[in-house]
N, C-alpha and C positions, 0 to 999 in steps of 0.2 A: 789589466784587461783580459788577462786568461784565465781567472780564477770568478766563481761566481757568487765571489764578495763585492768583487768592484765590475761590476754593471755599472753601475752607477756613474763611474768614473770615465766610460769609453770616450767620451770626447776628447779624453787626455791623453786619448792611447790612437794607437793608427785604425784607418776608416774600415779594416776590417769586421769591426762591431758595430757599425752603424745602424744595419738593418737589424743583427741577429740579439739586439741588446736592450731593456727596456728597467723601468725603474722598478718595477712589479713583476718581477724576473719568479716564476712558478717552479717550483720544485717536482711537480710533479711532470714527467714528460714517457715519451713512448722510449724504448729501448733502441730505437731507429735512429732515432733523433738524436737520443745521448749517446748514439757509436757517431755520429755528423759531429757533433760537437766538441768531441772528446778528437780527434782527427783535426778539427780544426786548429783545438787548443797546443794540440803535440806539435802540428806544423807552425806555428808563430813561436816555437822554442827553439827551431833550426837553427844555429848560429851559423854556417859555412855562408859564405855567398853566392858559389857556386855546386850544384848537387845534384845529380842524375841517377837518379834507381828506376830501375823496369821490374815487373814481376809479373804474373798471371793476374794480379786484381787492380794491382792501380802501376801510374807512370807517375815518375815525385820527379819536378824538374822546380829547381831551382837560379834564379840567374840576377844579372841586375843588366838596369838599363838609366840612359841619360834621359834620352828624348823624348821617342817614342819606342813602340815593340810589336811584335808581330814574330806569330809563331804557329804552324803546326803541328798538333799536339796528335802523336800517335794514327795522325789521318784522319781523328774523324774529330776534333775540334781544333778550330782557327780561332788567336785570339788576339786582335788587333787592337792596340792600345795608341792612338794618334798623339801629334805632335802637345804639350801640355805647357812643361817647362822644362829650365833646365836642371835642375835637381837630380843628381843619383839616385835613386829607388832602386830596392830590389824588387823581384817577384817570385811570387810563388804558387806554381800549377799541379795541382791533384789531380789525374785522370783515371776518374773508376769506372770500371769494366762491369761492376756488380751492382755496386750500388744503387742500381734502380730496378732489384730484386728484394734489397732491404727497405729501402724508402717506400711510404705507400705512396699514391698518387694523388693525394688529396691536396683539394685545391682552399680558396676562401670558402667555395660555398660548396665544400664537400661533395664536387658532384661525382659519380659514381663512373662514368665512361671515358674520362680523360685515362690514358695511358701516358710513361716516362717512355718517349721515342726518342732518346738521343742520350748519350754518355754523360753521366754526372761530371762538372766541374766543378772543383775548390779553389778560389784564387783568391793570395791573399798579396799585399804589397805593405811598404815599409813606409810610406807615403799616402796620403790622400789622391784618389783615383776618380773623378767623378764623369770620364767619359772612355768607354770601355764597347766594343764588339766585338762579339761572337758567332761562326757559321760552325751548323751540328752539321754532321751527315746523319739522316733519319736513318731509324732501325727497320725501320717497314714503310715500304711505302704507298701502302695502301691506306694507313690514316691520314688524316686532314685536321682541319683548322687548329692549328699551333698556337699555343700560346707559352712566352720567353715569361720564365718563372723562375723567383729564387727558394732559394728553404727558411723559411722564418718559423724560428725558433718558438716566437709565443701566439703563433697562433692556437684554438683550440686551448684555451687555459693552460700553453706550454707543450701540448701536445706535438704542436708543430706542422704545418703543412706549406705547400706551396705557394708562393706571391706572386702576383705582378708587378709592386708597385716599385716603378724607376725603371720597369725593361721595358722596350715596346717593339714588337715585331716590323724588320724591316724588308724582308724580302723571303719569300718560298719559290723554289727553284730548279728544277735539275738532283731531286731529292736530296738539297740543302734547304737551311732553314737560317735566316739571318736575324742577329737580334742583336741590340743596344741599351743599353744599362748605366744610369749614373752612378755604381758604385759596385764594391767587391763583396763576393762569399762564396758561396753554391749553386751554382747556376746549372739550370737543365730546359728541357721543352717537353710541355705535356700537349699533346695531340688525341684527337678522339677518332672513332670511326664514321663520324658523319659530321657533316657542316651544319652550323642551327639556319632557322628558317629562316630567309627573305620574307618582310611581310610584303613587300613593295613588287617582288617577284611571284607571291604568292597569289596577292589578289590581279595581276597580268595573266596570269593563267589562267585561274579560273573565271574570270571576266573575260578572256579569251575562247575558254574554253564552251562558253554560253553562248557566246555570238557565233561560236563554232557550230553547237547545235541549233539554234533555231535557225542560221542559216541555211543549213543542210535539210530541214524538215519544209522550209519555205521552198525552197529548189525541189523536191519531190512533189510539194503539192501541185507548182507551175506543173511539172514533166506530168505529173495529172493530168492539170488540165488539157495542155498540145498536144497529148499523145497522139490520137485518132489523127489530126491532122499532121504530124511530125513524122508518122510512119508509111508514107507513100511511095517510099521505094526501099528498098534491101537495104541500102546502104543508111540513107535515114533511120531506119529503126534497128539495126546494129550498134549504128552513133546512140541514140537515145538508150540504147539497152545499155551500153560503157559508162555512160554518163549517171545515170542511176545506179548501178552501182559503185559508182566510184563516189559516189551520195552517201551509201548506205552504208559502203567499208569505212569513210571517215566518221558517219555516225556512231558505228556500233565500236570502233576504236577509238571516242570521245567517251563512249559511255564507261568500258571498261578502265581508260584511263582515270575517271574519277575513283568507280571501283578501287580503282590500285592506289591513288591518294590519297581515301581513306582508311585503307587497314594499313599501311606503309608505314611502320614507329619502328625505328634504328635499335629503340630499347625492350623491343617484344619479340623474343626468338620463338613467341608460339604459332603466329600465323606465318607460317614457314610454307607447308601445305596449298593454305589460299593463296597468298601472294604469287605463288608456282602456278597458277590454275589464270590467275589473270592478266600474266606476265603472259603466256600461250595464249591468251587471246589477245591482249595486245601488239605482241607479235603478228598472229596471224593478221590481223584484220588491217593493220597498218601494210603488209606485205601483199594484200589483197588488192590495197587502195594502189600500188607503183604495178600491180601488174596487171591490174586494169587498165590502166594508163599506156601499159604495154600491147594489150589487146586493140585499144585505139590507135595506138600506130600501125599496128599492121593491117585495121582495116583500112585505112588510111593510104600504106602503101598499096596494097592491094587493089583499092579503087582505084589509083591511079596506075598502075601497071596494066590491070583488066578492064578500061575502060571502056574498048569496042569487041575484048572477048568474055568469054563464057567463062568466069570463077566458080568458087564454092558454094555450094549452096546456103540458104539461109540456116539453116541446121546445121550447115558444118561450120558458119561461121561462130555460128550459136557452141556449139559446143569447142570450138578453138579456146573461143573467150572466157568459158564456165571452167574449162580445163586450166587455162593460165592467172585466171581471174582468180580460183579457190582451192584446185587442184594442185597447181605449184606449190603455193601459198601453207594449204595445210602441210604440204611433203616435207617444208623447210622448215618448218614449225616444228612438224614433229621430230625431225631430225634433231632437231639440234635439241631439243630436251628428251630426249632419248639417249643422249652421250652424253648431255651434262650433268643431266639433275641427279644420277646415282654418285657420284662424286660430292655430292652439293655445291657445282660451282655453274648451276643455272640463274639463279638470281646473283644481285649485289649483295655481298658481305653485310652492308649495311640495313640487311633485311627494304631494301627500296625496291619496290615490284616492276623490274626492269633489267633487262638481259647483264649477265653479270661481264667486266672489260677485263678487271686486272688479272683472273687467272687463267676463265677456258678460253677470253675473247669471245663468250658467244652471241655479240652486239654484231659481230661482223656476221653473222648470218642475216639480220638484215641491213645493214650497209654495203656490202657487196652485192647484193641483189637490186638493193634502191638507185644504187648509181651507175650500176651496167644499164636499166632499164631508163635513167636520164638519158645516156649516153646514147642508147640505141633510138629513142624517141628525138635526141637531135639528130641523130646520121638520117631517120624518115623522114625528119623535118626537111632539113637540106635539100634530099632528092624531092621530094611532093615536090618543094617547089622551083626546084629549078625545072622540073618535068612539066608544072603549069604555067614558066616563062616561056620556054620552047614552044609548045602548043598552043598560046595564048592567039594567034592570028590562023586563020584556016579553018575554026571549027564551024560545024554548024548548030541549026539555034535549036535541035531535039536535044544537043548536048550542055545546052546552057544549066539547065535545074540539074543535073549532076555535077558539070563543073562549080556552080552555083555552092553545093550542098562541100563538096572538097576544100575549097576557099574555108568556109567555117568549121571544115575540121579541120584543117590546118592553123586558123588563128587561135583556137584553142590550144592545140597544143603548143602554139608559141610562145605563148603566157603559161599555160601550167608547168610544161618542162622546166624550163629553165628557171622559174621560181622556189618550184621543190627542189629542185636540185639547189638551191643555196637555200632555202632555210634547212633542209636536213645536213649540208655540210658545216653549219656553223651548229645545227645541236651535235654534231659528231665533234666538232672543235670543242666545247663544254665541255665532252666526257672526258675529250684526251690530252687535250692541252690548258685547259684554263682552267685552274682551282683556286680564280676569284670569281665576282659576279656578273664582270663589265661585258663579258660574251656573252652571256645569258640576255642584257639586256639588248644587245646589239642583236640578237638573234630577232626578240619582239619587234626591235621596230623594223628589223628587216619584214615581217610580217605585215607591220600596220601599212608600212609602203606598199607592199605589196595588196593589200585592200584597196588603198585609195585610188591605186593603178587601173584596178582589176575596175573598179566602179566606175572610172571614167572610159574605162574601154565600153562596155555596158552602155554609159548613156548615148556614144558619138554612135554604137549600133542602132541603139532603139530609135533614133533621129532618122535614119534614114531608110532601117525596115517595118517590112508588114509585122502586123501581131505576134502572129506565130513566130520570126526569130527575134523578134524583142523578146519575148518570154521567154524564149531559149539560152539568150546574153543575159536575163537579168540570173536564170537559173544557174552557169556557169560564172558569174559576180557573185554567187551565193555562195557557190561553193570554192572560190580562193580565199571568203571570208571566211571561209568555216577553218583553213588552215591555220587559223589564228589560234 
């Protein structure tokens, strides 16, 4: 079984050749492959039963075992052999340090982006093994989706490349990588820089992304229509003037999003440039959208603190809101690709046109902004209305169409706060914690809820008001659809 006369013969030899052995055994192979081979063949001549050498390139631990085994090899492979039978076996563990500088990466179907993220292992036993685990510690951990691969010898007419067939990946974790295998050889994990596409997640999006827009185009054309009648006092057409834009920032931050989906390829380091250009505007315009939302709440407090006094004027409020609405907005924007993008760690490594996390973190320039300005939109929330239970008895009836108009900014911000505030903490949970897809989709339907919420609020208003704030609920129903 160690010479490559008797291939032929492996069944008669121990299960180390099971995989790496075949009747049509090619002579011709890569030099990589025949230093694996040649490695393997020298370690099944080891007579000692027990044997430990360390060096700079590999760990040669040799041992034997009854039951079961379990071992950590050099810290960064675990290799867990469970209860089987009662049979003495030995083992035999190879831990190379280089070997996946000589090995290429290539996989069955030759694909070109997989990377060796974990220590080459050789394990051979004296016995038949057919249930066998392994935890790597990744080399980097900025690659993704793992796949538990052995070295097979005749792939490529001999040439040799990496398999799956008998591993299957059991858990990614705390940058470990858990994998299970019915049998012994070579074992390692090749990882790439990007996960392949959800089609199931793909078309939620952009089906999402549609009802997003025409949602937001349908809410503009309403605020068309009511305008003339919606702006009868300061405070009314400050509301409407938030409201439309906070229309406009979701739209033009739908539009570039597409933008950035379609030049977005993991495997094209050329559109580096664009991708930069509409990461900055997604940025901005999503940052636009939380701080406009911010500019509602303080008109909001505002009306209710200066309800029997003399405030800002319509121009100052106007420009409070143009200043925090776009002015913030751009500052934070530019900041933060002003410090990152000369380093190039503005976008994702993965060339994906969206703030990059694993080196500048420069995601938290807008997650820290988004969630101060949930936080502070609850704290207004709370006071408005604990200040309009207080006052609720005593007023008189010139102040009803103002308190009137406070009530409906306050139930908007009831519903919009705290919704964005949990779908953007669960697409922040995607980036940072979950590198499967089950958050992604828990994220959507937290959305779809959140639609069908937002619509029945919508109709129980339209039932019992005039025209005018029915079209102003159906316009605010339009746009928590558009978060979709």
């Amino acid at each position: 079984c160690n010479s490559k006369n008797n291939y032929k013969s492996c069944s008669k030899c121990n299960s180390n050749c099971d995989y790496n052995s075949k009747n049509n055994y090619k002579s011709t192979k890569s030099s990589s492959s025949a230093l694996l081979e040649s490695i393997e063949n020298i370690t099944s001549q080891v007579q000692d039963e027990h044997l430990n050498i360390a060096t700079n390139l590999i760990v040669f631990n040799k041992t034997t075992f009854t039951n079961s085994f379990n071992a950590d090899f050099n810290s960064s492979v675990e290799v867990d052999i469970p209860n089987s039978d009662e049979k003495r076996k030995s083992l035999t563990a190879i831990t190379f340090f280089s070997m996946n500088i000589v090995l290429p990466p290539r996989d069955q179907v030759n694909s070109s982006t997989n990377i060796i993220n974990g220590k080459i292992i050789l394990i051979q036993s004296s016995d038949k093994v057919n249930n066998i685990s392994l935890s790597y510690d990744v080399l980097n951990n900025t690659l993704d989706n793992p796949a538990c691969v052995f070295w097979n010898f005749t792939l490529f007419n001999g040439l040799g490349g990496w398999d799956d067939q008998g591993c299957i990946l059991v858990n990614q974790k705390n940058g470990t990588v858990s994998c299970n295998c019915n049998h012994l050889t070579s074992f390692c994990i090749l990882m790439s820089p990007f996960v392949p596409k959800d089609p199931a997640l793909e078309y939620i999006t952009f089906t999402g992304i549609g009802i997003s827009m025409a949602s937001l185009v349908i809410c503009l054309i309403i605020e068309a229509i009511i305008w003339k009648k919606a702006i009868n006092n300061t405070t009314s057409y400050l509301r409407h003037v938030s409201i439309v834009n906070i229309a406009l920032s979701l739209l033009f931050a739908n539009i570039w999003f597409i933008v950035g989906a379609t030049i977005s390829n993991p495997q094209n380091q050329n559109n580096l440039s664009a991708c930069s250009v509409v990461t900055f505007f997604i940025h901005f315009f999503y940052l636009a959208l939380f701080f406009w939302m911010l500019a509602l709440g303080l008109l909001l407090i505002n009306s209710t603190v200066n309800v029997l006094s003399v405030g800002p004027s319509k121009a100052g409020m106007l420009a409070i809101g143009f200043s925090l609405g776009y002015g913030a907005s751009l500052v934070i924007a530019a900041v933060t690709v002003a410090v990152t993008a000369p380093p190039g760690e503005y976008i994702r490594d993965n060339n994906v046109c969206w703030l990059n996390w694993d080196k500048s973190k420069a995601l938290l320039a807008f997650v820290i902004p988004a969630l101060l300005i949930v936080l502070i939109n609850l704290i207004i929330l709370a006071t408005v209305i604990s200040k309009l239970v207080k006052s609720k008895a005593g007023k008189n009836t010139a102040q009803d169409g103002e308190r009137h108009i406070l009530v409906v900014i306050a139930k908007s911000l009831a519903v919009l706060t705290p919704f964005l505030g949990l779908t953007w903490g669960l697409g922040f949970g995607t980036v940072l914690y979950c590198p499967f897809p089950s958050n992604n989709y828990l994220c959507c339907l937290c959305l779809l809820i959140q639609s069908v919420r937002s619509q029945l609020a919508s109709i129980s208003q339209t039932l019992r008001s005039q025209t005018g704030v029915r079209l102003y609920f159906y316009c605010i129903c339009f746009i928590y659809i558009s978060i979709m």
